[in-house]
N, CA, C and O of each residue as an XYZ file, in Angstrom:
804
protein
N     145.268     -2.323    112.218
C     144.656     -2.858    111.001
C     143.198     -2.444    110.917
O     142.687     -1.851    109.966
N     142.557     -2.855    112.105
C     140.807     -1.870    112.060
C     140.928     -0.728    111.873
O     140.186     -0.141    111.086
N     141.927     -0.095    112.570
C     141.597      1.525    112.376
C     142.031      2.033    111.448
O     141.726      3.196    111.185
N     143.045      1.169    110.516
C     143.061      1.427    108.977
C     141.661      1.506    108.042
O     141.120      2.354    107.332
N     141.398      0.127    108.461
C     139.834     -0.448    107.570
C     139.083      0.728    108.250
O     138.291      1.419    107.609
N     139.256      0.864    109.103
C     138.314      2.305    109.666
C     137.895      3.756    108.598
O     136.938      4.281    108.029
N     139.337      3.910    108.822
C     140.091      5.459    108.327
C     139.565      5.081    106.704
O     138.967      6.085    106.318
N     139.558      4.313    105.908
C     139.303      3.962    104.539
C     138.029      4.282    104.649
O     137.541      5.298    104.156
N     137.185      3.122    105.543
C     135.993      3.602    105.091
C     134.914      4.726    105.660
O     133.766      5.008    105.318
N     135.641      5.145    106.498
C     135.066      6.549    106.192
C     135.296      7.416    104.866
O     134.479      7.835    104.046
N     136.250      7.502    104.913
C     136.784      8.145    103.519
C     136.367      7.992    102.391
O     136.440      8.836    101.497
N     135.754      6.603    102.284
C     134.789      6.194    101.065
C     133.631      6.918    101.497
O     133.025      7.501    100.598
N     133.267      7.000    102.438
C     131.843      7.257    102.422
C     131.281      8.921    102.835
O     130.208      9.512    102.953
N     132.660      9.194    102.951
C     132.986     10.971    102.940
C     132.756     11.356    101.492
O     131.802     11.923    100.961
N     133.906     10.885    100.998
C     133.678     10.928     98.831
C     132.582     10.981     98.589
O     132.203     12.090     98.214
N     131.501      9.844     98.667
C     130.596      9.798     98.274
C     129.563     11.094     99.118
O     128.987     11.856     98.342
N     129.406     11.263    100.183
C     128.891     12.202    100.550
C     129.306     13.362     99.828
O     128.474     13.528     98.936
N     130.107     14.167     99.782
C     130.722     15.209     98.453
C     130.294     15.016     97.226
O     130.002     15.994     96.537
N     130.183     13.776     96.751
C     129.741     14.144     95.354
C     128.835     13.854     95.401
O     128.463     13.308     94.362
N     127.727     13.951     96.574
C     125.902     13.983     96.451
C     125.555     15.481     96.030
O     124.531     15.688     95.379
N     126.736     16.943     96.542
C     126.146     17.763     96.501
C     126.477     18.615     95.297
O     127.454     18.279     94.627
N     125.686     19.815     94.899
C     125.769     20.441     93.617
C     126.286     21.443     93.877
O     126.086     21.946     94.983
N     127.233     22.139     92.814
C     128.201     23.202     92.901
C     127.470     24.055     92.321
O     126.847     23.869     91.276
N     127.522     25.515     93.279
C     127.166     26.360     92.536
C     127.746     27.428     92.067
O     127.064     28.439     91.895
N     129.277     27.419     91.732
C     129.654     28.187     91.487
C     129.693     28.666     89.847
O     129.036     28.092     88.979
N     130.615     29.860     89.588
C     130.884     29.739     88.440
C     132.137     29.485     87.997
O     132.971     29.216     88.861
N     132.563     29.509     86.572
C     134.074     29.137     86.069
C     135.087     29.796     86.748
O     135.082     30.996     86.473
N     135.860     29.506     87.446
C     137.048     30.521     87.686
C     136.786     30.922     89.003
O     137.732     31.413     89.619
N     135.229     30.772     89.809
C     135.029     31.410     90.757
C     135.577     30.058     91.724
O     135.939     28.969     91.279
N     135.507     30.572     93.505
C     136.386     29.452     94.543
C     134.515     28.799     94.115
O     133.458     29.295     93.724
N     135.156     27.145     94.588
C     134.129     26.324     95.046
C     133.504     26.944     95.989
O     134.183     27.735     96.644
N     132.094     26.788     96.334
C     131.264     27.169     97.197
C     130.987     25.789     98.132
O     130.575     25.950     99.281
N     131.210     24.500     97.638
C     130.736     23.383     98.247
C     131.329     23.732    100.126
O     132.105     24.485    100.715
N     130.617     22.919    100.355
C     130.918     22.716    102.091
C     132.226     22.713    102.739
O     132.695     21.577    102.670
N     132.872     23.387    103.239
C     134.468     22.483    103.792
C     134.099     22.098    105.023
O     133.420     22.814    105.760
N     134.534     20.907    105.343
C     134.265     20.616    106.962
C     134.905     21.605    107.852
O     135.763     22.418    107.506
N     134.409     21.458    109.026
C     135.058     22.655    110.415
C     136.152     21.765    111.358
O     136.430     20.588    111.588
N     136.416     22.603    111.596
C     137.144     21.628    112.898
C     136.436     20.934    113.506
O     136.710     19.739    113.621
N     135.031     21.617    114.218
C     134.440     20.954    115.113
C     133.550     19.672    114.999
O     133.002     18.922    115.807
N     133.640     19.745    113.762
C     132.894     18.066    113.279
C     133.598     16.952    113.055
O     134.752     16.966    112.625
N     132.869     15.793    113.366
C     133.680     14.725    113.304
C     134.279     14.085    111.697
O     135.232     13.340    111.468
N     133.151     14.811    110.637
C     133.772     14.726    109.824
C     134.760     15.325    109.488
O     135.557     14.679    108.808
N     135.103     16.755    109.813
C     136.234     17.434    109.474
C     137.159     17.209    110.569
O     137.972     18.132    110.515
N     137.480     16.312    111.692
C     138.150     15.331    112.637
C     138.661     14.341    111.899
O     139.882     14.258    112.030
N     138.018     13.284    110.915
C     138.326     12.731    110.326
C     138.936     12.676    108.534
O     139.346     11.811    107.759
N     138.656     14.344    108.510
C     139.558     14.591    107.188
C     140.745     14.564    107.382
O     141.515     13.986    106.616
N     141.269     15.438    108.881
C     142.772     15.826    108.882
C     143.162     14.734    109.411
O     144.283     14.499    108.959
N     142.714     13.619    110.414
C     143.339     12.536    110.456
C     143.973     11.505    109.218
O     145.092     10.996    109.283
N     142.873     11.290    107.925
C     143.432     11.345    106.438
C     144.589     11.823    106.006
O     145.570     11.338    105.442
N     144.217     13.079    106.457
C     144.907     13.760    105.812
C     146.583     13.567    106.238
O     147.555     13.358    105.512
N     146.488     13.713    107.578
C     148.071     14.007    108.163
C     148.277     12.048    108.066
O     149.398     11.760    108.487
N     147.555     10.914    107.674
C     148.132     10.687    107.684
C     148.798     10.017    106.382
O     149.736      9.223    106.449
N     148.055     10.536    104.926
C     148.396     10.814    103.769
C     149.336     11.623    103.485
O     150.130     11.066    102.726
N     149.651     12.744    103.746
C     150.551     13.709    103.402
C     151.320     14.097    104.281
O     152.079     14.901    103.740
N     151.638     13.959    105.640
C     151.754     14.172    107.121
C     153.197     14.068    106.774
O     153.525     13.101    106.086
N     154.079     14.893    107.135
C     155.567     14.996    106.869
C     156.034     15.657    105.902
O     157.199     16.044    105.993
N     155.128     16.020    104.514
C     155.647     16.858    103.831
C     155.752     18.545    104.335
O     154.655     19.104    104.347
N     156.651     19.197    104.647
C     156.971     20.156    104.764
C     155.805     21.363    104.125
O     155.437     21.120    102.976
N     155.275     22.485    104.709
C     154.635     23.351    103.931
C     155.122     24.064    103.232
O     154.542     25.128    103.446
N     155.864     24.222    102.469
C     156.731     25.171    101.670
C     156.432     25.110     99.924
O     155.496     24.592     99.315
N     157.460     25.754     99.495
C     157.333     25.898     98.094
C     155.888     26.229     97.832
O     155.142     26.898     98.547
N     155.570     25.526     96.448
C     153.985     25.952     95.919
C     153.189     25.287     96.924
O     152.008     25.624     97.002
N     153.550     24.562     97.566
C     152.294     23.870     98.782
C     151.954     24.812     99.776
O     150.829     25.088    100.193
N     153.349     25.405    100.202
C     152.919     26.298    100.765
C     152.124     27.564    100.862
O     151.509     28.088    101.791
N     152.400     27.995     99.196
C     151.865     28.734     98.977
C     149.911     28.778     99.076
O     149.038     29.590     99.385
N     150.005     27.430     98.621
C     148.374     27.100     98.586
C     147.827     26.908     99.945
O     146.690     27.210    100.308
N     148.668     26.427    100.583
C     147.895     26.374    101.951
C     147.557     27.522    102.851
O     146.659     27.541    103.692
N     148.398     28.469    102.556
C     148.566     30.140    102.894
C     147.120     30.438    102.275
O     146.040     30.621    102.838
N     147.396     30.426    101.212
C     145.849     30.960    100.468
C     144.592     30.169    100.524
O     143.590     30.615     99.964
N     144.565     29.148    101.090
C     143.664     27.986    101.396
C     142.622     27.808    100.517
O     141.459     27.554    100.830
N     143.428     28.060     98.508
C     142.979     27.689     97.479
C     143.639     27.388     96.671
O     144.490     28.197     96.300
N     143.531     25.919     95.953
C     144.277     25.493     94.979
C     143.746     25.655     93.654
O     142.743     24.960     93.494
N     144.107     26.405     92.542
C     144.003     27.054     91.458
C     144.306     25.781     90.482
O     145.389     25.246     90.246
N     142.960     25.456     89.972
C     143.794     24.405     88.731
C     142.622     24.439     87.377
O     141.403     24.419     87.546
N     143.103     24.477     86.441
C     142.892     24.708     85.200
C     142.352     23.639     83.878
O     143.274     23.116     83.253
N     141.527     23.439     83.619
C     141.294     22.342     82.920
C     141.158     22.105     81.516
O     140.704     23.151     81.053
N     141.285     21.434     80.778
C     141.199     21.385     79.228
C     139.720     21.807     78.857
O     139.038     22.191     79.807
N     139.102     21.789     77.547
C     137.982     22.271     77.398
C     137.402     21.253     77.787
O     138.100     20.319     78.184
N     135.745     21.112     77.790
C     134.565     20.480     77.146
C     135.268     18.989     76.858
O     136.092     18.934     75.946
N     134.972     17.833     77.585
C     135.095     16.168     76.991
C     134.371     15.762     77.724
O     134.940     15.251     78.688
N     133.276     15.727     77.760
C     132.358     14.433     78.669
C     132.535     13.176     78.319
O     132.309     12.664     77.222
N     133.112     12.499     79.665
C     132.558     12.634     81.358
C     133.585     13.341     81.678
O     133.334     13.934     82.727
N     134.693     13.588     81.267
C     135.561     14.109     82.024
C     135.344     15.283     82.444
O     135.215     15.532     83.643
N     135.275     16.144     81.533
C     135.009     17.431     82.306
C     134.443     18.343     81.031
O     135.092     18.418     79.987
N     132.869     19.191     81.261
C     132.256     20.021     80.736
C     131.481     20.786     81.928
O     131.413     20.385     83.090
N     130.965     21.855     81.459
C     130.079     22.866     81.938
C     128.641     22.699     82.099
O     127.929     22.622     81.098
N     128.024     22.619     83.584
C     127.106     22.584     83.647
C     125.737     23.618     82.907
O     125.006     24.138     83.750
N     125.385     23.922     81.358
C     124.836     24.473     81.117
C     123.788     25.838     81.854
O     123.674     26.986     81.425
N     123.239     25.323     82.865
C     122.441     26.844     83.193
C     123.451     27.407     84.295
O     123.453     28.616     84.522
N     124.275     26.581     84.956
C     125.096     27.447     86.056
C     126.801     27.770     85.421
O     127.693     28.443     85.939
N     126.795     27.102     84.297
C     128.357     27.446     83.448
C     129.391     26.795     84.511
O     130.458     27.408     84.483
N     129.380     25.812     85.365
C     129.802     25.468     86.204
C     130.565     24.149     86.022
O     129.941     23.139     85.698
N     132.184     24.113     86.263
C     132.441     22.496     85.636
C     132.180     21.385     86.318
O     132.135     21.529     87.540
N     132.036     20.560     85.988
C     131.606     19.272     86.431
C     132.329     18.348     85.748
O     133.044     18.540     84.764
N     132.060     17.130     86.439
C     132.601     15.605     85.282
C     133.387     14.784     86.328
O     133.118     14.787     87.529
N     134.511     13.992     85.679
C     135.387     13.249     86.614
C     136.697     13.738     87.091
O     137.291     13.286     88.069
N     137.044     14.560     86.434
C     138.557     15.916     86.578
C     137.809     16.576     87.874
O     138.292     16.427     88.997
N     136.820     17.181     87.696
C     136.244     18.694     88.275
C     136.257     17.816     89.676
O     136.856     18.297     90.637
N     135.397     16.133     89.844
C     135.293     15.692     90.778
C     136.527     15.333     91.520
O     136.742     15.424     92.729
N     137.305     14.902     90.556
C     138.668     14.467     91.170
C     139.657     15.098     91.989
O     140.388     14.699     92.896
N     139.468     16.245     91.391
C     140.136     17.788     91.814
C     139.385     17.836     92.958
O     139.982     17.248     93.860
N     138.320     18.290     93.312
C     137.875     18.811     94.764
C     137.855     17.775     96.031
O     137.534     18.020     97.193
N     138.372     16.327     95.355
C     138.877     15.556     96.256
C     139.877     15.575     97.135
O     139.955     15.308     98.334
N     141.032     16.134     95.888
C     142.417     16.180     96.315
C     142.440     17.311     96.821
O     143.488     17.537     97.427
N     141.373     18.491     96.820
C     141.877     19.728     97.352
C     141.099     19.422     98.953
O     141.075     20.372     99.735
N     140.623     18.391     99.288
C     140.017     18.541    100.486
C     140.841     17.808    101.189
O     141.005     18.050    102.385
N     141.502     16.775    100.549
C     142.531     16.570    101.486
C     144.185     17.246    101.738
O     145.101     16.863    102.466
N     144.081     18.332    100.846
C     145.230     19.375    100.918
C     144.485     20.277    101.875
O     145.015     21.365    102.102
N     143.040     19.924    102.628
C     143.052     21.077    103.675
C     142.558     22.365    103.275
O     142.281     23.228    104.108
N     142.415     22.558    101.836
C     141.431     23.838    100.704
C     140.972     23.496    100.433
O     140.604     22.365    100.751
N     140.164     24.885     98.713
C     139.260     24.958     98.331
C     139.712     24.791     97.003
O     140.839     25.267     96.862
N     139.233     24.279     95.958
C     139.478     24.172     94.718
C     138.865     25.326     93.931
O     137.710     25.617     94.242
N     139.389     25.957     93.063
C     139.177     26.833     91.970
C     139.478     26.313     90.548
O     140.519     26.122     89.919
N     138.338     26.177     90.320
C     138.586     25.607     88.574
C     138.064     26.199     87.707
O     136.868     26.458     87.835
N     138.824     26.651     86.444
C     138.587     27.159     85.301
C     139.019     25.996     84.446
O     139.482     24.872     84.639
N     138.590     26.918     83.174
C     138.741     26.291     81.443
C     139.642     26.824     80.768
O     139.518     28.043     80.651
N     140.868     26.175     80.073
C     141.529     26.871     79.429
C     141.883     26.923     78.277
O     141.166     26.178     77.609
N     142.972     27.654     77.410
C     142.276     27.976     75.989
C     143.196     26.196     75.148
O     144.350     25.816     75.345
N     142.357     25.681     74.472
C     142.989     24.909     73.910
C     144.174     25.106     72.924
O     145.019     24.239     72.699
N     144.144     26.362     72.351
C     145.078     26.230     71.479
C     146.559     26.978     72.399
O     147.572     27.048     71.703
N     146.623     27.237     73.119
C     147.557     27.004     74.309
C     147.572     27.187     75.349
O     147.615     28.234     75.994
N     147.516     25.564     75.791
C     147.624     24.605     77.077
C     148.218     25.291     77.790
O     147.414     25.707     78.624
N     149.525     25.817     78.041
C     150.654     26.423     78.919
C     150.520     27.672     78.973
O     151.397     28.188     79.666
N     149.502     28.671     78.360
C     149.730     29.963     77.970
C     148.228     30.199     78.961
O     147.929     29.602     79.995
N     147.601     31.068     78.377
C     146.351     31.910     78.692
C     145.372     30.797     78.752
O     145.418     29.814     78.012
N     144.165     31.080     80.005
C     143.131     30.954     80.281
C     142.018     31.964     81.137
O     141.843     32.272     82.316
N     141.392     32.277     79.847
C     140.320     32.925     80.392
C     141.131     34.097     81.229
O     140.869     34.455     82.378
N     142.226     34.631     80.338
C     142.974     36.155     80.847
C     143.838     35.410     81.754
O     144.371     36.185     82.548
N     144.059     34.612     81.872
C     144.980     34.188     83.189
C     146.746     33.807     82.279
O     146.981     33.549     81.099
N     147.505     33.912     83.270
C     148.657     33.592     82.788
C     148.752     31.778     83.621
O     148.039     31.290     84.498
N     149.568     31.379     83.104
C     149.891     29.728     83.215
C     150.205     29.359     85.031
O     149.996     28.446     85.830
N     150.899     30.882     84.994
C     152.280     30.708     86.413
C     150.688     31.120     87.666
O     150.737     30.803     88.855
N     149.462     31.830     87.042
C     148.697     32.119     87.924
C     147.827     30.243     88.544
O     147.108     29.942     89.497
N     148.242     29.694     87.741
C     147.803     27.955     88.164
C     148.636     26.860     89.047
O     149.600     26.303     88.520
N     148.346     26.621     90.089
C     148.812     25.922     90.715
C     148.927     23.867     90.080
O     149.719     22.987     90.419
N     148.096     23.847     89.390
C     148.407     22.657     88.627
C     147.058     23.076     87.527
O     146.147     23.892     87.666
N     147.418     22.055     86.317
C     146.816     21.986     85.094
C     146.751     20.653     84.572
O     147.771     19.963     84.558
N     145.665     20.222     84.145
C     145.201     19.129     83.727
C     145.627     19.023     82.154
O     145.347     20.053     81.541
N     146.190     18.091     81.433
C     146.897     18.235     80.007
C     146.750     17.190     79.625
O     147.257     16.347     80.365
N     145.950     16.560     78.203
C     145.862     15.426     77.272
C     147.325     14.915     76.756
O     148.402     15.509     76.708
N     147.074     14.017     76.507
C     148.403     13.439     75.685
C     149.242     14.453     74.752
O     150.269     14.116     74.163
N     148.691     15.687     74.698
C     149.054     16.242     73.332
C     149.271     17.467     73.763
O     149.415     18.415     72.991
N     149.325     17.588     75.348
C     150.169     18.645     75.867
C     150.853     18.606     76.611
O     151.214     17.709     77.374
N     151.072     19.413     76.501
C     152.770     19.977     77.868
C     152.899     20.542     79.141
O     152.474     21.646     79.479
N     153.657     19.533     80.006
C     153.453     20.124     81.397
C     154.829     21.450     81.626
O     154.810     22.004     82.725
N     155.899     21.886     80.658
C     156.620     22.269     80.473
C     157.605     22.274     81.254
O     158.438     21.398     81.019
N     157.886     23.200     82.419
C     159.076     22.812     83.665
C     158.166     22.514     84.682
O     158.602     22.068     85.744
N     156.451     22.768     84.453
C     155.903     21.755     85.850
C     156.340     20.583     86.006
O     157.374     20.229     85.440
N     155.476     19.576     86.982
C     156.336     18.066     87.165
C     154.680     17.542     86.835
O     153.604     18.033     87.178
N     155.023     16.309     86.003
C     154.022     15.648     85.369
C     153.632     14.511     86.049
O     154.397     13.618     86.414
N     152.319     14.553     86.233
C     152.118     13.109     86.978
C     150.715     12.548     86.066
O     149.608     13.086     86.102
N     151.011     11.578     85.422
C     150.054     10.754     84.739
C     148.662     10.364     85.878
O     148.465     10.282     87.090
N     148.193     10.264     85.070
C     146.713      9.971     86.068
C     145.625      9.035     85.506
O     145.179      8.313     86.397
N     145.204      8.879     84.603
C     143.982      8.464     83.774
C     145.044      8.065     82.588
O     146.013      8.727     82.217
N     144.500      6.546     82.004
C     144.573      6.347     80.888
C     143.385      6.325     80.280
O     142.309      5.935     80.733
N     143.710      6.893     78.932
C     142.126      7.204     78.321
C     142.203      5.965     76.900
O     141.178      5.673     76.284
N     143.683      5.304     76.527
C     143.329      4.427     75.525
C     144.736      4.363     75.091
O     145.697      4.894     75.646
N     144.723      3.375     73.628
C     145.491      3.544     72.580
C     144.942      4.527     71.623
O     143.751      4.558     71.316
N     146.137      5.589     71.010
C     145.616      6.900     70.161
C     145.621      8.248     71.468
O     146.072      9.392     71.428
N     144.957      7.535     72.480
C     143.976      9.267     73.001
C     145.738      9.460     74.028
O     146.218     10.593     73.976
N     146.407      8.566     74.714
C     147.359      8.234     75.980
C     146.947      8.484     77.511
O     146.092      7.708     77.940
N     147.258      9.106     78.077
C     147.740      9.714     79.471
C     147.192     11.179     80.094
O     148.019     11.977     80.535
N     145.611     11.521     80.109
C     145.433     12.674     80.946
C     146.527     12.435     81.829
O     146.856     11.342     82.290
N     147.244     13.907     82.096
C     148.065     14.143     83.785
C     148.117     15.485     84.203
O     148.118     16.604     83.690
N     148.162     14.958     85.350
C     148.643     16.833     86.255
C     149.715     17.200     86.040
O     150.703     16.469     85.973
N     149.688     19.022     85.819
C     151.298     19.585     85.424
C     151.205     20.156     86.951
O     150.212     20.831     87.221
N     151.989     19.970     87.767
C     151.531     20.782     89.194
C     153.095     21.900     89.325
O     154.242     21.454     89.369
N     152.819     22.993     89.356
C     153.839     23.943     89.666
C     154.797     23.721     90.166
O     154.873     22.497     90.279
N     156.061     24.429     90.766
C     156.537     24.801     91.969
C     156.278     26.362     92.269
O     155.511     27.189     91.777
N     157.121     26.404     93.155
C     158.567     26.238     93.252
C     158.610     24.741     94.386
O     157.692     24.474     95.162
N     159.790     23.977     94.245
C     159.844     22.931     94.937
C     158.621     21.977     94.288
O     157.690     22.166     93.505
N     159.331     20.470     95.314
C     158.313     19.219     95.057
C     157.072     19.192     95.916
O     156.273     18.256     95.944
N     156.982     20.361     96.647
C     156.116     19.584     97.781
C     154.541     19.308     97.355
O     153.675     18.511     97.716
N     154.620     20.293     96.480
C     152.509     19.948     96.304
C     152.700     18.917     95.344
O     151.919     17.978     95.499
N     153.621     18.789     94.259
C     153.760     17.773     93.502
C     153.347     15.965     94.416
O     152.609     14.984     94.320
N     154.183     16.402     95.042
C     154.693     14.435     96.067
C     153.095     14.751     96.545
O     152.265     14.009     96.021
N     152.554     15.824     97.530
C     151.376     15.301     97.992
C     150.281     15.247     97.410
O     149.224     14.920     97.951
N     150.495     15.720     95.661
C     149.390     15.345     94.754
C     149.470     13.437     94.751
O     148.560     12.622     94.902
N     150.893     13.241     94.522
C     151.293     11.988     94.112
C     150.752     10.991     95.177
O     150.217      9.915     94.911
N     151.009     11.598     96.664
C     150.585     10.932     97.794
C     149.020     10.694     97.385
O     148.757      9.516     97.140
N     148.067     11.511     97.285
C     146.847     11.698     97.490
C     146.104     10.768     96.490
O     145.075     10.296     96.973
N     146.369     10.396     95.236
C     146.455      9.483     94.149
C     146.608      8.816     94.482
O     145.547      8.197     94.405
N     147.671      7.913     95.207
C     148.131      6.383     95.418
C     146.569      5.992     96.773
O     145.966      4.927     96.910
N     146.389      7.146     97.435
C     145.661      7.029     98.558
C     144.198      6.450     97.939
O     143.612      5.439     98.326
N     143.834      7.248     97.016
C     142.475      7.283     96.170
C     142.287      5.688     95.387
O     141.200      5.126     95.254
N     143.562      5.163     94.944
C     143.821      4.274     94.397
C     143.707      2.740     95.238
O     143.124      1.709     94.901
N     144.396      3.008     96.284
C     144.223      1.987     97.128
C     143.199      2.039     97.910
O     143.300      1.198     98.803
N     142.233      2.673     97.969
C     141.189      2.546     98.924
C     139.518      2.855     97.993
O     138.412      3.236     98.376
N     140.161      2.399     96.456
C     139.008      2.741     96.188
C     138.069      3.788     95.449
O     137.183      3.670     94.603
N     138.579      4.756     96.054
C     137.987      6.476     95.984
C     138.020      6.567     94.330
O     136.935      6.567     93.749
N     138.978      6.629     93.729
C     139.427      6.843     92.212
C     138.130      5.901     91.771
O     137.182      6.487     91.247
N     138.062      4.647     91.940
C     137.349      3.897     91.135
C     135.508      3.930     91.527
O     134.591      3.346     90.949
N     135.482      4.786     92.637
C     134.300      5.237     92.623
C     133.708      6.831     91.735
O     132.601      7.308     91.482
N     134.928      7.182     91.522
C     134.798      8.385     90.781
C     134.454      7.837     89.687
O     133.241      7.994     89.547
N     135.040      7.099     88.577
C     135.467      6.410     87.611
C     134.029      6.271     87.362
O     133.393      7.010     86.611
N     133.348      4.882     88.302
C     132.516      4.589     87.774
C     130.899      5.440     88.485
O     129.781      4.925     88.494
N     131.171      6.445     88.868
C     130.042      7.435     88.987
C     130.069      8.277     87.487
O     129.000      8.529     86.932
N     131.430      8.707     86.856
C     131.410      9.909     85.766
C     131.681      8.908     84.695
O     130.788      8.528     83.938
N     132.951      8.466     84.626
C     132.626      7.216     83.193
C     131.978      6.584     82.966
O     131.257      6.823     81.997
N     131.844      5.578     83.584
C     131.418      4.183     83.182
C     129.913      4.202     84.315
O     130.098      3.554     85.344
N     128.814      4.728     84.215
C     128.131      5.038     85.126
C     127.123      3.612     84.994
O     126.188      3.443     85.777
C-alpha cells in the first residue's frame, strides 16, 4: 500500500517536473525534451510505472512497432487553445493534447512526434503525410477514427462532445496500453493536473 502511495507520488511529481520544461522542437519534428536513462533513478522509476501499468501487454502489432522505432507518431487537430496550438516564434505545439501525449509516450518507453493536421480531412493528409503514417490521432466530436479503435478522452461539453484517440493497429496492443495509461493518469491524479495547468489554469 506505501509503495503504491509511493510509485503515485513520484509520478505526480515526475509530470510535473516534465511540464516545467520547454520544447524546442518543430511541427512534425521528434520531441527534443529529456528522456530519462537507465541510470537514473528517475528513469528507474519510470519503467517501474511503467511495467507496472502496461507490464504484460505483449510487444507486438502497432506497439510493437513503436517501440522498435522508439517513436510514437501522433497527429493533432488544428489550433484550439488550451488544447492544443503552436507556440508562435518556435511553431512548436503545445497545450493540454501536446502535454498529454508526451506523457503517455514516456510511459510507452518513447519519444513523441507531433504534428498538425489538415482539418478538412481528419483521416487523410497531414502536412504531406498519409493517415496509416500515424500511430494514433487526436479527433473532435466531428471526426472519425475510421477502422482505428476509438478511445474517448476529454469531454469538452454539450454541442462540442468527446475529444478521443484513433490509435492504429495492426492488433490491440498500443490501443489497451493507451487505455491502460489513461485509467493510470486518472486515478492518480496526473490527468487532472494537466487539466488544471492548460484549462482551467
Amino acid at each position: 500500500m506505501r509503495k503504491n502511495f509511493f510509485l503515485s507520488f513520484i509520478a505526480a511529481v515526475s509530470a510535473a517536473a516534465l511540464l516545467c520544461g520547454c520544447g524546442g522542437e518543430k511541427p512534425g519534428a521528434v520531441s527534443n525534451k529529456p528522456q530519462p536513462s537507465e541510470g537514473t533513478t528517475h528513469g528507474e522509476v519510470m519503467k517501474k510505472i511503467s511495467g507496472r501499468v502496461i507490464g504484460g501487454i505483449p510487444a507486438k502489432g502497432r506497439l510493437g512497432e513503436v517501440r522498435k522505432r522508439g517513436i510514437l507518431r501522433v497527429v493533432l487537430p488544428p489550433a484550439e487553445p488550451p488544447f492544443q496550438y503552436l507556440i508562435p516564434t518556435l511553431r512548436t505545439p503545445a497545450g493540454f493534447t501536446p502535454a498529454l501525449v508526451y506523457e503517455i509516450a514516456a510511459l510507452l518507453d518513447v519519444k513523441a512526434n507531433v504534428t498538425i493536421f489538415d482539418p478538412e480531412n481528419p483521416q487523410g493528409k497531414a502536412n504531406g503525410s498519409k493517415s496509416s503514417d500515424f500511430d494514433v490521432a487526436v479527433v473532435n466530436d466531428t471526426g472519425s477514427c475510421g477502422k482505428a479503435k476509438e478511445i474517448p478522452f476529454f469531454y469538452t461539453g454539450k454541442g462540442s462532445g468527446w475529444k478521443r484517440f484513433c490509435v492504429a493497429g495492426p492488433g490491440d496492443e498500443l490501443s489497451e496500453a493507451v487505455e491502460r495509461i489513461l485509467t493510470y493518469f486518472n486515478e492518480t491524479g496526473i490527468f487532472t493536473q494537466l487539466y488544471m495547468t492548460y484549462v482551467k489554469p
